[in-house]
N, CA, C and O of each residue as an XYZ file, in Angstrom:
604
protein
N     -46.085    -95.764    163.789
C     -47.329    -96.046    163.111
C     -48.233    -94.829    163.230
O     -48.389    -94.350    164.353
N     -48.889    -94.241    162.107
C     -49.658    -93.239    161.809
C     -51.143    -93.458    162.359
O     -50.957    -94.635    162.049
N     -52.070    -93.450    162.731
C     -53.285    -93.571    162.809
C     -54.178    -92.704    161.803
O     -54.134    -91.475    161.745
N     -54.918    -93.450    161.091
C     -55.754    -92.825    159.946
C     -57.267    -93.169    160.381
O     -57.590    -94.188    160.991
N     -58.111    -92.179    159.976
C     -59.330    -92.120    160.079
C     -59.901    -94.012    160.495
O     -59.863    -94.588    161.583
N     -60.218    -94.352    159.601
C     -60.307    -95.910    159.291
C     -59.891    -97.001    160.698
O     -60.578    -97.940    161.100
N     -58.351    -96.452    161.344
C     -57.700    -97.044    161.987
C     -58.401    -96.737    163.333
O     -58.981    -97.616    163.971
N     -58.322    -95.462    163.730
C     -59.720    -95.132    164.837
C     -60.724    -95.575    164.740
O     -60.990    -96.538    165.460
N     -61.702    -95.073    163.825
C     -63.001    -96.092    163.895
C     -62.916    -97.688    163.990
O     -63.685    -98.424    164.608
N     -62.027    -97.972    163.385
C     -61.777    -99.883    163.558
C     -61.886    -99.998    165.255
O     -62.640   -100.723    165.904
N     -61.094    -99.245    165.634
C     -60.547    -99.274    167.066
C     -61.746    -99.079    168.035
O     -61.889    -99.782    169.036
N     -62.454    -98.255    167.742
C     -63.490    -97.878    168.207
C     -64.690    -98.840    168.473
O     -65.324    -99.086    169.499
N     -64.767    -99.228    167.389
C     -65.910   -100.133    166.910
C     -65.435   -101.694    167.739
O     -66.151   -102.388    168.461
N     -64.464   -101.851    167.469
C     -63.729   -103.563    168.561
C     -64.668   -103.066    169.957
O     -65.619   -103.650    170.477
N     -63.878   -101.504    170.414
C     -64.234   -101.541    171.722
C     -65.542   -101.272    172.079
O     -65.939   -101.803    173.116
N     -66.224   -100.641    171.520
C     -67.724   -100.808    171.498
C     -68.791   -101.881    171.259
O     -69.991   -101.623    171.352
N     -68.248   -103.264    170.904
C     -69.090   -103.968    170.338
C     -68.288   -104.940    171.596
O     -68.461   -106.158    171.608
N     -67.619   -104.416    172.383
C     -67.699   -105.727    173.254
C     -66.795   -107.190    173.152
O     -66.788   -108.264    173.754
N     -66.249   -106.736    172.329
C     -65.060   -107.745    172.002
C     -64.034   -107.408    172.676
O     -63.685   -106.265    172.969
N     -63.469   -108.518    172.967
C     -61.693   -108.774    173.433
C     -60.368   -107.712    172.298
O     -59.676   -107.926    171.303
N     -60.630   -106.609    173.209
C     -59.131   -105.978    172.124
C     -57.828   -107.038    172.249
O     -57.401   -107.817    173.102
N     -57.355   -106.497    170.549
C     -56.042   -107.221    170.390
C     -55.269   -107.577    171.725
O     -55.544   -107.434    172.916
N     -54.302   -108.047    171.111
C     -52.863   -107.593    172.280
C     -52.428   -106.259    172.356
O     -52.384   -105.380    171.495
N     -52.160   -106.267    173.374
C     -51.444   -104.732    173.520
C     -50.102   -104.534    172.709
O     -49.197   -105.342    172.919
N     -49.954   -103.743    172.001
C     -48.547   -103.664    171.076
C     -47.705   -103.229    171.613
O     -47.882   -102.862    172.775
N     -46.592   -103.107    171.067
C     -45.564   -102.298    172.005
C     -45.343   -100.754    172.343
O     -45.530   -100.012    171.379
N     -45.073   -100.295    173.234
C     -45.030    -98.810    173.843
C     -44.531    -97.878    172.406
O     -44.737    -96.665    172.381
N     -43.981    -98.467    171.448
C     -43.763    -97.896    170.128
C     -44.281    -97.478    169.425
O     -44.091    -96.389    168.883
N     -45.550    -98.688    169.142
C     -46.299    -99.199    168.831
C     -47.501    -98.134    168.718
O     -47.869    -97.626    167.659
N     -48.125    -97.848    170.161
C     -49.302    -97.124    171.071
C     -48.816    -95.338    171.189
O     -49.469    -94.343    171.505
N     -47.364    -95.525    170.769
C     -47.186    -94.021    170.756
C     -48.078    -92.983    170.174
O     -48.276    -91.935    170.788
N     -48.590    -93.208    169.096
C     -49.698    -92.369    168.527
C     -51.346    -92.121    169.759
O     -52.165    -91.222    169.952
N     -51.103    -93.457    170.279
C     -52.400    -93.752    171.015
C     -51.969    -92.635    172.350
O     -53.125    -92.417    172.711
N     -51.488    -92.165    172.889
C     -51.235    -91.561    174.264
C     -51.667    -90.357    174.193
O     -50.924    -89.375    174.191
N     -52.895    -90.318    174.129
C     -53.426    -89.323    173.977
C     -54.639    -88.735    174.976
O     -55.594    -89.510    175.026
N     -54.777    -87.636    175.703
C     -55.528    -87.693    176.674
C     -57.543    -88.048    176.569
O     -58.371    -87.615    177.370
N     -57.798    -88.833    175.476
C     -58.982    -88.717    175.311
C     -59.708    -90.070    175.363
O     -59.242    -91.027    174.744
N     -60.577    -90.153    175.918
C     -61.745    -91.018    175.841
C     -62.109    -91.614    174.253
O     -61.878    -91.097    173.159
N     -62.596    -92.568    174.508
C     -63.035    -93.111    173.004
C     -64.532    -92.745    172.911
O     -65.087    -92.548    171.830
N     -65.115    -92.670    174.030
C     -66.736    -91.116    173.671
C     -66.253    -90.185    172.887
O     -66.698    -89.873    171.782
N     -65.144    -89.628    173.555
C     -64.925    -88.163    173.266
C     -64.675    -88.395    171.363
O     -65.257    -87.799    170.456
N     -63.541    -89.534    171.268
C     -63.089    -89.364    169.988
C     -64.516    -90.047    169.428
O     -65.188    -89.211    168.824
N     -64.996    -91.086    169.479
C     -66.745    -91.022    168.922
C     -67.267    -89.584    168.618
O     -67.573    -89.300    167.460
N     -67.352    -88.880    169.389
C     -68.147    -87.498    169.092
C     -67.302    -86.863    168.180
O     -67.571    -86.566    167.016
N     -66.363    -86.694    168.731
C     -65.270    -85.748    167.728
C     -65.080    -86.115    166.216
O     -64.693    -85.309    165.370
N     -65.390    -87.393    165.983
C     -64.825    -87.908    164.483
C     -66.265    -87.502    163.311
O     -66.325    -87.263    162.105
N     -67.566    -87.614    164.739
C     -69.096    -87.202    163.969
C     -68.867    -85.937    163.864
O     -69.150    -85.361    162.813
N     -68.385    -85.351    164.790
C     -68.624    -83.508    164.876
C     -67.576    -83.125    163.762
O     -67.474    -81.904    163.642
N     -66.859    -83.776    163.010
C     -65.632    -83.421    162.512
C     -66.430    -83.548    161.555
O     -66.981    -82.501    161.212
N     -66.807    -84.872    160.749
C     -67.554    -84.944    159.448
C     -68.557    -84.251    159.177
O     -68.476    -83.558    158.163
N     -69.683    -84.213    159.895
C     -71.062    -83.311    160.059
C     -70.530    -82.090    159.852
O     -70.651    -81.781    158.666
N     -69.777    -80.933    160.756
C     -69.405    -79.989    160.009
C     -67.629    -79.141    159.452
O     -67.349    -77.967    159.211
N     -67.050    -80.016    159.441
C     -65.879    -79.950    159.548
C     -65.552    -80.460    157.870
O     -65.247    -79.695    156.955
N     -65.670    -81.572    157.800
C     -64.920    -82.191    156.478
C     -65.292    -81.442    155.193
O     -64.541    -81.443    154.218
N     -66.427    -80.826    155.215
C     -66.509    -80.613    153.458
C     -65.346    -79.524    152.866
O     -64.986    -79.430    151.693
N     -64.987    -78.928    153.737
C     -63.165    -77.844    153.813
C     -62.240    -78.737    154.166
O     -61.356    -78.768    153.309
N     -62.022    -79.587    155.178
C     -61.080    -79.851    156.068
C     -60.523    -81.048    155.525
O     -59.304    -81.100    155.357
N     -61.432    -82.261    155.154
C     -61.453    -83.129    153.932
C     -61.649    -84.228    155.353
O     -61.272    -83.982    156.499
N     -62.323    -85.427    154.889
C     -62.580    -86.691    155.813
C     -61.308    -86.706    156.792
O     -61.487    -86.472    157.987
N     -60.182    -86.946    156.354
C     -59.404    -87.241    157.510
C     -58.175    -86.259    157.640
O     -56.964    -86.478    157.618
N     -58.991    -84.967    157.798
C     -58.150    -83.952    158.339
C     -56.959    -83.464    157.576
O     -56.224    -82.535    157.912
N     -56.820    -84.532    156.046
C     -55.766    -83.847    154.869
C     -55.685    -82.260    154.572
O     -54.632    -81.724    154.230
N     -56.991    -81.512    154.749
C     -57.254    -79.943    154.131
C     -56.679    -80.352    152.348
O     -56.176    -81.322    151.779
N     -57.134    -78.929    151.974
C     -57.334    -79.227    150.182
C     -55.642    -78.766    149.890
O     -55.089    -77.858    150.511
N     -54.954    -79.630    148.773
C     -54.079    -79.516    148.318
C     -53.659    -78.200    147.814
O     -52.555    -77.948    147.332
N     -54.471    -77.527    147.943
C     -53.911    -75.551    147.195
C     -53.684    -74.725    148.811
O     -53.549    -73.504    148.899
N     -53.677    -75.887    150.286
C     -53.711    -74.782    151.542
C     -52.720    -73.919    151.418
O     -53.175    -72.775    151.393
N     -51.281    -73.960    151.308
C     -50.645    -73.554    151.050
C     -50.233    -72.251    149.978
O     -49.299    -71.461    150.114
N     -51.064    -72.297    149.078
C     -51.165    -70.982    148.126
C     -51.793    -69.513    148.931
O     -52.521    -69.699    149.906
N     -51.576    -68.475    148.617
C     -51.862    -67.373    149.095
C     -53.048    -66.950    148.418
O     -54.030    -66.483    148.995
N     -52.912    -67.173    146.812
C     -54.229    -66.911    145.786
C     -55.358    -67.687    145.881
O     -56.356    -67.508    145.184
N     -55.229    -68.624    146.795
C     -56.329    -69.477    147.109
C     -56.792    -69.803    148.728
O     -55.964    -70.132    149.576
N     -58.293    -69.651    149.019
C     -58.556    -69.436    149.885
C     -58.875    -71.311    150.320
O     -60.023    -71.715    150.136
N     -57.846    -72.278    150.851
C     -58.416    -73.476    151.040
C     -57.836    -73.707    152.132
O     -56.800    -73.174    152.530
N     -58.658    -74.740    152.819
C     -58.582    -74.900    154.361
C     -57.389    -76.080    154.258
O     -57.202    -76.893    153.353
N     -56.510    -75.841    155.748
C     -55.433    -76.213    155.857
C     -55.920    -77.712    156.515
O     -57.040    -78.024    156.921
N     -54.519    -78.624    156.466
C     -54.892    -79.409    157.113
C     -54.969    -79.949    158.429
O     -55.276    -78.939    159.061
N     -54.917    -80.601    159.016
C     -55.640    -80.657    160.719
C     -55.337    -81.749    161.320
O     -55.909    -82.149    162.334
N     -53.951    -82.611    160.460
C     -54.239    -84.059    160.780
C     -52.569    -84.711    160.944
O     -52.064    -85.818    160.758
N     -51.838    -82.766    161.592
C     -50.671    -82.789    161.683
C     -49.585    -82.649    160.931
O     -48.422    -82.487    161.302
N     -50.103    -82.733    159.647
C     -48.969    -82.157    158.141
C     -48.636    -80.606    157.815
O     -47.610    -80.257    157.231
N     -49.772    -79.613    158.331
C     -49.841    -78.754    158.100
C     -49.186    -77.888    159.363
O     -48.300    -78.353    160.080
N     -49.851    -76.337    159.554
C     -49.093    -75.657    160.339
C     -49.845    -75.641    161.898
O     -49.454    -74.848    162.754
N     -51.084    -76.709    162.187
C     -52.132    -76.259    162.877
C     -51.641    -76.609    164.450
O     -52.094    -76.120    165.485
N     -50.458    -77.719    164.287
C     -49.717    -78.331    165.671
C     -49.168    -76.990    166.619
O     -49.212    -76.867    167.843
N     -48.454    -75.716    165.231
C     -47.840    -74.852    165.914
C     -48.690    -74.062    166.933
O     -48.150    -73.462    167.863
N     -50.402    -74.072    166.694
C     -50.812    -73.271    167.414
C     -51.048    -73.520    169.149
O     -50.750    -74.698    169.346
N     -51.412    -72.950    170.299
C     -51.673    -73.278    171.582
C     -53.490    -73.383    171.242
O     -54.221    -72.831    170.420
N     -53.723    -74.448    172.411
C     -54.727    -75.087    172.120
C     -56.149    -74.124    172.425
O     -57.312    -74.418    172.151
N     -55.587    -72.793    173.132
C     -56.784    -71.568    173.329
C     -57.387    -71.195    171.746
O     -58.523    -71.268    171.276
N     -56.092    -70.769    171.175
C     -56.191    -70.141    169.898
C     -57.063    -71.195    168.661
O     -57.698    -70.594    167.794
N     -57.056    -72.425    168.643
C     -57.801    -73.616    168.159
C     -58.641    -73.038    168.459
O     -58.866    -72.078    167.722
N     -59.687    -73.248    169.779
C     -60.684    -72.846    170.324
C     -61.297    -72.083    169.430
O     -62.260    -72.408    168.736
N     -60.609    -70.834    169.451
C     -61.263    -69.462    169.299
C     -61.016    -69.321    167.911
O     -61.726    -68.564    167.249
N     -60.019    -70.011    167.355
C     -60.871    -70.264    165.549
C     -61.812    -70.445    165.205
O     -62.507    -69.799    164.420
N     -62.133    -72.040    166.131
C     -63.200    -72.676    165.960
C     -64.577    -71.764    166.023
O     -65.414    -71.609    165.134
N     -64.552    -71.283    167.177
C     -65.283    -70.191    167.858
C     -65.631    -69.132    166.817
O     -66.754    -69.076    166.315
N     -64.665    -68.310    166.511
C     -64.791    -67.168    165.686
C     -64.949    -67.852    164.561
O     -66.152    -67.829    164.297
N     -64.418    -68.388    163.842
C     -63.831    -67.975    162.453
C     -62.752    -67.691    161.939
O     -61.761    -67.569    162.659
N     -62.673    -67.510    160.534
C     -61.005    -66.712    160.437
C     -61.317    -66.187    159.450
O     -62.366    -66.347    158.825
N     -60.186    -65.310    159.139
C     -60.379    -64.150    158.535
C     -58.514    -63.973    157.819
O     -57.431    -64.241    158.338
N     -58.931    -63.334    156.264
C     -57.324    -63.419    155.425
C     -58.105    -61.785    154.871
O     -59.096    -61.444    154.226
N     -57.081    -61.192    155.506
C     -57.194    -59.593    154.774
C     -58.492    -59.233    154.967
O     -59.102    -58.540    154.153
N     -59.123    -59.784    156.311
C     -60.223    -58.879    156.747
C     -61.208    -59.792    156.053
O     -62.280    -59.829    156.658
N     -61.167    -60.536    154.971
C     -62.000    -61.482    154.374
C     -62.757    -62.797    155.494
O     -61.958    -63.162    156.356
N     -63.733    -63.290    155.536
C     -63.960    -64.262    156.131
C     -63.745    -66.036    155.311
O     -64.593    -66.498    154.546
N     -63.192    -66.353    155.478
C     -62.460    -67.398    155.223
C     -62.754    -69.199    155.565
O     -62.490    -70.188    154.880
N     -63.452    -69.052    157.017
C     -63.576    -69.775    157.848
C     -64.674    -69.052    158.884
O     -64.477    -68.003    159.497
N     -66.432    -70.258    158.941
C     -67.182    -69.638    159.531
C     -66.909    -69.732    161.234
O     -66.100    -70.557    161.660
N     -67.622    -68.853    162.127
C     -67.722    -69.159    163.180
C     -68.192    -70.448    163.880
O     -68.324    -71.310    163.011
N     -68.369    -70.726    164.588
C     -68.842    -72.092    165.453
C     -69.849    -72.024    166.524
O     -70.762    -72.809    166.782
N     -69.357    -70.483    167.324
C     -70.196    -70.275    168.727
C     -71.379    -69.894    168.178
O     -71.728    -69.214    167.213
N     -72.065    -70.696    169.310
C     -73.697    -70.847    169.193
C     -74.207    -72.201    168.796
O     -75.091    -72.794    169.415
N     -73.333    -72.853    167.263
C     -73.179    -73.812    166.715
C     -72.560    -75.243    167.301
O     -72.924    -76.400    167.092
N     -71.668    -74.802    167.974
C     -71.462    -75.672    168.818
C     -70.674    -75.555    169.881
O     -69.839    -74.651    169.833
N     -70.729    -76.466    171.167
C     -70.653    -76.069    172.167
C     -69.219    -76.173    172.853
O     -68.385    -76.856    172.258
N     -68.964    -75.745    173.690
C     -67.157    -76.373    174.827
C     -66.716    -77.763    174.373
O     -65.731    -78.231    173.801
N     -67.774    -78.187    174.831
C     -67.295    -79.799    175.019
C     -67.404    -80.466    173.458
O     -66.814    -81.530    173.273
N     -67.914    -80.047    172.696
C     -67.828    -80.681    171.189
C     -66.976    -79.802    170.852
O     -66.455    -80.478    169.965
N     -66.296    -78.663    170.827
C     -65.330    -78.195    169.985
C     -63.680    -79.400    170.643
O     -62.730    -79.934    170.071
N     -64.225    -79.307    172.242
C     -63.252    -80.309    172.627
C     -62.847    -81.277    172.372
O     -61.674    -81.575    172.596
N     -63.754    -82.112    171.788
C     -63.905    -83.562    171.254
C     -63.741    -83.487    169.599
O     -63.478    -84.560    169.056
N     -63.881    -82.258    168.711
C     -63.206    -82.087    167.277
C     -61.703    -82.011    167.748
O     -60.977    -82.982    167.535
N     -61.266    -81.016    168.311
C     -60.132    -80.737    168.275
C     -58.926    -82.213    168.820
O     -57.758    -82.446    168.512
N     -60.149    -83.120    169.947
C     -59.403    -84.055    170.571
C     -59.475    -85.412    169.331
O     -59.011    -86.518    169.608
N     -59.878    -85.225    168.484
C     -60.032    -86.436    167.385
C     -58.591    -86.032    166.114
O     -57.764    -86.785    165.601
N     -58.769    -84.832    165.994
C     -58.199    -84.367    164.703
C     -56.829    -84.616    165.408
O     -56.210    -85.376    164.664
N     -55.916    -84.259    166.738
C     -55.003    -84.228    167.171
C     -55.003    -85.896    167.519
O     -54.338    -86.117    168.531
N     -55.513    -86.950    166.998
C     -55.427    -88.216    167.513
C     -54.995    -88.544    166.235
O     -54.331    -89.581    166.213
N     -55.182    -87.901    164.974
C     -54.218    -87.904    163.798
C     -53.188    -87.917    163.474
O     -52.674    -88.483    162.510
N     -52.507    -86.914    164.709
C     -51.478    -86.378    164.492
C     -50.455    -87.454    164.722
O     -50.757    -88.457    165.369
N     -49.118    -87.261    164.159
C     -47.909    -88.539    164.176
C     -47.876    -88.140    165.607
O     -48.307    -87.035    165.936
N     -47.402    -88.955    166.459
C     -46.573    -89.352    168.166
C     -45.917    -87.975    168.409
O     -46.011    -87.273    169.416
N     -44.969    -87.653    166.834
C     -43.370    -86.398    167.181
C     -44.101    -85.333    166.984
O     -43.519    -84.302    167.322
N     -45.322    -85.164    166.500
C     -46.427    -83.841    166.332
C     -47.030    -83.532    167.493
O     -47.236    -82.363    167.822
N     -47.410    -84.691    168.310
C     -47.937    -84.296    169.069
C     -47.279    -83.876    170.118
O     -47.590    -82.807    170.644
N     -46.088    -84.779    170.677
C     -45.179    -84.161    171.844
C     -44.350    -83.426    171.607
O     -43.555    -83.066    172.475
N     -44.286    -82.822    169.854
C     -43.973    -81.511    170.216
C     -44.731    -80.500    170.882
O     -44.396    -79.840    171.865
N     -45.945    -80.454    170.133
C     -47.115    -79.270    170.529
C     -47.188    -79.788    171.927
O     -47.008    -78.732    172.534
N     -47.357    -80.874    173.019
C     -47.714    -81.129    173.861
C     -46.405    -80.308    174.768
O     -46.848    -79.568    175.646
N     -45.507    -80.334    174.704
C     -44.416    -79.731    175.181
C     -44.190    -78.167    175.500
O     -43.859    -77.417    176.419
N     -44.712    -78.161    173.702
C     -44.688    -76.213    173.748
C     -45.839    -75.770    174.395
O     -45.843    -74.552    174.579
N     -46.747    -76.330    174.771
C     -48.238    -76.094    175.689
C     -48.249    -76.590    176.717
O     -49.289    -77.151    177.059
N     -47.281    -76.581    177.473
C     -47.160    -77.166    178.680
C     -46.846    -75.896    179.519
O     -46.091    -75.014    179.111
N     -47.497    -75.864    180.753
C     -47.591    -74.888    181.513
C     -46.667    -74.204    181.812
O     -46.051    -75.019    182.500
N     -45.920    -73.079    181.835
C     -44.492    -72.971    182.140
C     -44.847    -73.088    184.571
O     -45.560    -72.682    185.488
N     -43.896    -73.783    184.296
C     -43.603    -73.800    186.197
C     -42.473    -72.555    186.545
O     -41.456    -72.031    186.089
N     -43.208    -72.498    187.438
C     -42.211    -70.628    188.809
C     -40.884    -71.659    188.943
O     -40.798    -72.844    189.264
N     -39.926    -70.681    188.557
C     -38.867    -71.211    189.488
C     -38.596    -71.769    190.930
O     -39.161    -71.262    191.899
N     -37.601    -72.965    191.076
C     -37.790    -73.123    192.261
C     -36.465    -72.486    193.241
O     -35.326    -72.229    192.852
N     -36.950    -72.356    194.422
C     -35.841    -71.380    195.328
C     -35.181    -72.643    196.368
O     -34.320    -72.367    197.203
């Protein structure tokens, strides 16, 4: 099961208003859900995403249907379809942070100043709550600390 914009906020909103969540579904089920974040965090992240994120990125992290073209400068998507899983989660950051840039062009504005550690944390921790279960434990895998051999 995919989680879509809609499906978080539903989720959100049960648990905020104080109601009895569902049943617990099955470990199959919640696979999308195993995700290291707070439902604050994804609260903030889903505002910080729309406020300045969506009018490129699109409401639920689709990016515009031409990302893929070279002749066109459109923002990719973010919501695990696209190429954004491949990156390590520093380099996110420091997109966010910087900006980006295609042939020296600016492309994508900066963030720092605009917003802070902990809200770029909480975009990045919403948009990756998009992502399918096999998106995420891939990237979760390839960003996993490498460990010293043992003797």
């Amino acid at each position: 099961m995919r989680l879509t914009t809609g499906m978080i906020v539903a989720l959100m909103m049960v648990s905020a208003c104080g109601k009895q969540e569902p049943e617990v579904p099955s470990r199959k089920d919640t696979a999308t859900l195993d995700r290291p974040y707070s439902t604050e965090s994804l609260f903030r992240g889903v505002r910080l995403f729309q406020e300045h994120c969506a009018l490129c990125h699109g409401p639920e992290a689709q990016g515009h249907p031409d990302w893929r073209n070279p002749k066109v400068v459109a923002a990719p998507p973010l919501n695990g379809t696209g190429n954004e899983w491949k990156r390590r989660k520093q380099n996110m950051i420091a997109i966010i942070k910087d900006g980006a840039k295609r042939n020296g062009d600016p492309v994508m504005p900066g963030w720092k100043g605009r917003l802070n550690d902990q809200e770029i944390e909480d975009i990045i921790g919403w948009y990756q709550a998009l992502w399918p279960a096999e998106v995420y434990e891939r990237w979760r895998k390839a960003n996993a600390p490498a460990t010293a051999p043992k003797f």
